[in-house]
C-alpha positions in Angstrom: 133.1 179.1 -212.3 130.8 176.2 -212.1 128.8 174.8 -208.8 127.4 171.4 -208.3 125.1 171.4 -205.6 123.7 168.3 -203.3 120.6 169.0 -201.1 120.1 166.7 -198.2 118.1 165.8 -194.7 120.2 165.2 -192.0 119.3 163.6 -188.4 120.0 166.9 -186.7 121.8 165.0 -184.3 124.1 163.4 -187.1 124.8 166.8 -188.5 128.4 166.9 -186.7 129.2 163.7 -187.8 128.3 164.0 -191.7 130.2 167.1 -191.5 133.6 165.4 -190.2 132.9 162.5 -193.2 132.4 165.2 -195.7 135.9 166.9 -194.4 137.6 163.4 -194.0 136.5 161.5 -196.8 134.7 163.2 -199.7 136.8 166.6 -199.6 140.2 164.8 -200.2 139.0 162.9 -203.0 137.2 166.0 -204.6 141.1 167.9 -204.0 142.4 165.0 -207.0 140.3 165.9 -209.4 141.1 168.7 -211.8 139.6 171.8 -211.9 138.5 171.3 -208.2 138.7 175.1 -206.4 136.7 174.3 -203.3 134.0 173.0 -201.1 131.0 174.2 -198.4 128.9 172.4 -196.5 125.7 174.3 -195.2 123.4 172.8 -192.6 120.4 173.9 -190.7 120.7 171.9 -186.9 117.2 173.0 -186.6 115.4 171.0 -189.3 118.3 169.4 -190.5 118.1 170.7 -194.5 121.7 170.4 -195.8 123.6 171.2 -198.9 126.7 170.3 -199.8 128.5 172.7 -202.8 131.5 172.0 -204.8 133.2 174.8 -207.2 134.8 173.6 -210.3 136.8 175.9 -212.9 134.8 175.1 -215.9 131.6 172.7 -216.8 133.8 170.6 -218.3 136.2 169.9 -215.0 133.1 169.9 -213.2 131.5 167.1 -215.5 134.6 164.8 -215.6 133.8 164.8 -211.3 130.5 163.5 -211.9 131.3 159.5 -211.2 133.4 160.4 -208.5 130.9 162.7 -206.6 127.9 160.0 -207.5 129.9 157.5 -205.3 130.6 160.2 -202.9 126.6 160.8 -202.1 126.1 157.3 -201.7 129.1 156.6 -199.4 127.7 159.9 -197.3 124.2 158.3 -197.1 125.7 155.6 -195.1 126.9 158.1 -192.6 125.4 157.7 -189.3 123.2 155.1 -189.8 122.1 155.8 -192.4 120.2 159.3 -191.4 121.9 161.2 -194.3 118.8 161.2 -197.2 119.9 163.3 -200.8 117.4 165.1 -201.5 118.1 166.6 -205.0 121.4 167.2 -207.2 121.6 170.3 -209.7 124.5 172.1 -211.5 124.9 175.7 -211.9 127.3 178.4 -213.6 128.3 181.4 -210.7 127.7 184.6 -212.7 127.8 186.9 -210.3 130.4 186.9 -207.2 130.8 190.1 -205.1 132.7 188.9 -201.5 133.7 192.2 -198.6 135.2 189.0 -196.7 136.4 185.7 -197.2 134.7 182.5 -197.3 134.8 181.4 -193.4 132.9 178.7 -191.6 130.6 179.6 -188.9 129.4 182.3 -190.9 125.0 182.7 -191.9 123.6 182.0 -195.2 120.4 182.8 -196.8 119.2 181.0 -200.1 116.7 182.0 -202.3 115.9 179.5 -205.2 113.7 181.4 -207.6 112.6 179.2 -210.2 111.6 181.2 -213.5 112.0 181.3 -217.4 115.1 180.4 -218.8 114.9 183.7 -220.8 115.5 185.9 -217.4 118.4 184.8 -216.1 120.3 187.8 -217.5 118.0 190.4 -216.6 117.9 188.8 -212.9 121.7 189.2 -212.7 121.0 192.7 -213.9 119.3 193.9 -211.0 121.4 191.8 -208.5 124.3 193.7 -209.9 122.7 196.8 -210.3 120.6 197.1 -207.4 121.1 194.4 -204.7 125.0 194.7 -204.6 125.0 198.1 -203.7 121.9 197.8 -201.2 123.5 194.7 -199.3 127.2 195.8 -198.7 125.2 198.9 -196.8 124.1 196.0 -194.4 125.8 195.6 -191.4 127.7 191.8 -191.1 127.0 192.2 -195.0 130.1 189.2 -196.0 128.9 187.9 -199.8 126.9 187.8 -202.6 126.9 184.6 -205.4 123.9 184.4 -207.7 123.8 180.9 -209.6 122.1 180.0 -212.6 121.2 176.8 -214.2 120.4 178.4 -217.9 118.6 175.1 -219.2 116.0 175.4 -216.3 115.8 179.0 -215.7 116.8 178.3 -212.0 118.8 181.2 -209.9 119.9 180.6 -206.8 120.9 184.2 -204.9 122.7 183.4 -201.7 123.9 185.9 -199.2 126.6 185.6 -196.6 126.6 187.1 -193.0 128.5 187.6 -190.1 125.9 186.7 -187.8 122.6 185.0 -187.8 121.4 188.5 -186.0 122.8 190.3 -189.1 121.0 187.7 -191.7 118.0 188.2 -189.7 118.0 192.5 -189.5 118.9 192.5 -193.2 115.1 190.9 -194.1 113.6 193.6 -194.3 115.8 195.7 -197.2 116.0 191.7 -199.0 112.2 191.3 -199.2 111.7 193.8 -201.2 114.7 193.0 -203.4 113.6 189.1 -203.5 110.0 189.7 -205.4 111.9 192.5 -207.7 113.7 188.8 -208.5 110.7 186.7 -208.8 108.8 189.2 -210.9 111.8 190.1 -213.1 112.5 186.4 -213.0 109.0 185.5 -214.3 108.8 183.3 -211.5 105.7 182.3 -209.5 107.0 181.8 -206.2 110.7 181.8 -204.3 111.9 179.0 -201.5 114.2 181.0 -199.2 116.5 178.8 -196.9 118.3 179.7 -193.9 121.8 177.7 -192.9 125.1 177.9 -191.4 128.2 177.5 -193.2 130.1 174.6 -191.7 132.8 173.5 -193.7 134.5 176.1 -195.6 137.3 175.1 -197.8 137.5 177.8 -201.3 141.0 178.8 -203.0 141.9 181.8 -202.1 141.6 182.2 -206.4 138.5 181.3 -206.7 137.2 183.8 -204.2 139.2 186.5 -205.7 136.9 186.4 -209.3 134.4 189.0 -209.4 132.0 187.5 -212.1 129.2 189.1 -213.5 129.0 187.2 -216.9 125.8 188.1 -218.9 125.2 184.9 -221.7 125.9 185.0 -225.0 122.9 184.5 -226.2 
């Protein structure tokens, strides 16, 4: 499966309302498109940091969207006022899903966007299989794990799901050490860890039934 990925600032008070334009207006012209398997929205209603992610079958599906979703970002920006800014657009390939529950709304997210060399990205899905899998789904509220990669830039995202933002929050500690294991095996120099809610929550029931942990080929 394949992610495109919009990062945004919000007017916290216009969070609500680019939310309900996301569910009434984007999301049903994403559902026409081919290949479409699904849509989250993730906000932070204390800083306002958003990100909008749509799941495609393959690149291909996923690039064929591309016109539509451009027009989609501007017609969001209008939202409100004009207090939706897009911050940054990037494409990734899931290769590794492990979900204990089901994609929900009003669930906690944690994102860490480790940035490192392009020749990693297998080796850093090695140890989140290997080693993070096994240590998270010991966590209480412990819901999902989906590491992302963009394989031109090197770029993982590892994003984990919780029940509660208590259960994010007491799971720290095991993560930390587990998050520079990623930077170092990554070869990156640093990792930007981002804290939201999930919500909108709208995946097929298909897509959150692949358990993907697809090495590359090269």
């Amino acid at each position: 499966m394949f992610v495109r990925i919009t990062w945004s600032k919000v007017a916290t008070q216009s969070m609500d309302a680019a939310a309900s334009n996301y569910r009434e207006k984007i999301l049903p012209s994403l559902q026409t498109q081919s290949g479409f398997l699904g849509a989250v929205v993730l906000g932070d209603r204390t800083s306002g940091d958003g990100a909008s992610v749509s799941y495609w079958q393959t690149a291909e599906t996923m690039s064929a969207s591309e016109e539509m979703a451009a027009a989609g970002r501007a017609q969001a920006s209008q939202v409100a006022g004009g207090n939706i800014e897009i911050l940054e657009v990037d494409r990734f390939e899931i290769i590794l899903q492990d979900r204990a529950a089901p994609v929900q709304a009003g669930t906690f997210v944690r994102v860490n966007d480790v940035r490192g060399a392009t020749g990693q990205v297998d080796a850093t899905l090695a140890l989140m299989r290997d080693k993070a899998v096994p240590v998270l789904r010991g966590q209480q509220g412990y819901r999902a794990l989906l590491v992302m990669a963009n394989r031109e830039s090197g770029r993982v995202l590892v994003t984990s799901v919780w029940n509660t933002a208590a259960d994010r929050e007491a799971s720290d500690a095991v993560v930390r050490g587990l998050r520079q294991e990623a930077v170092d095996v990554a070869q990156a120099q640093n990792v930007r860890v981002s804290l939201y809610e999930t919500i909108l929550a709208e995946v097929s029931s298909a897509a959150q039934a692949a358990t993907t942990a697809r090495a590359g080929s090269s």
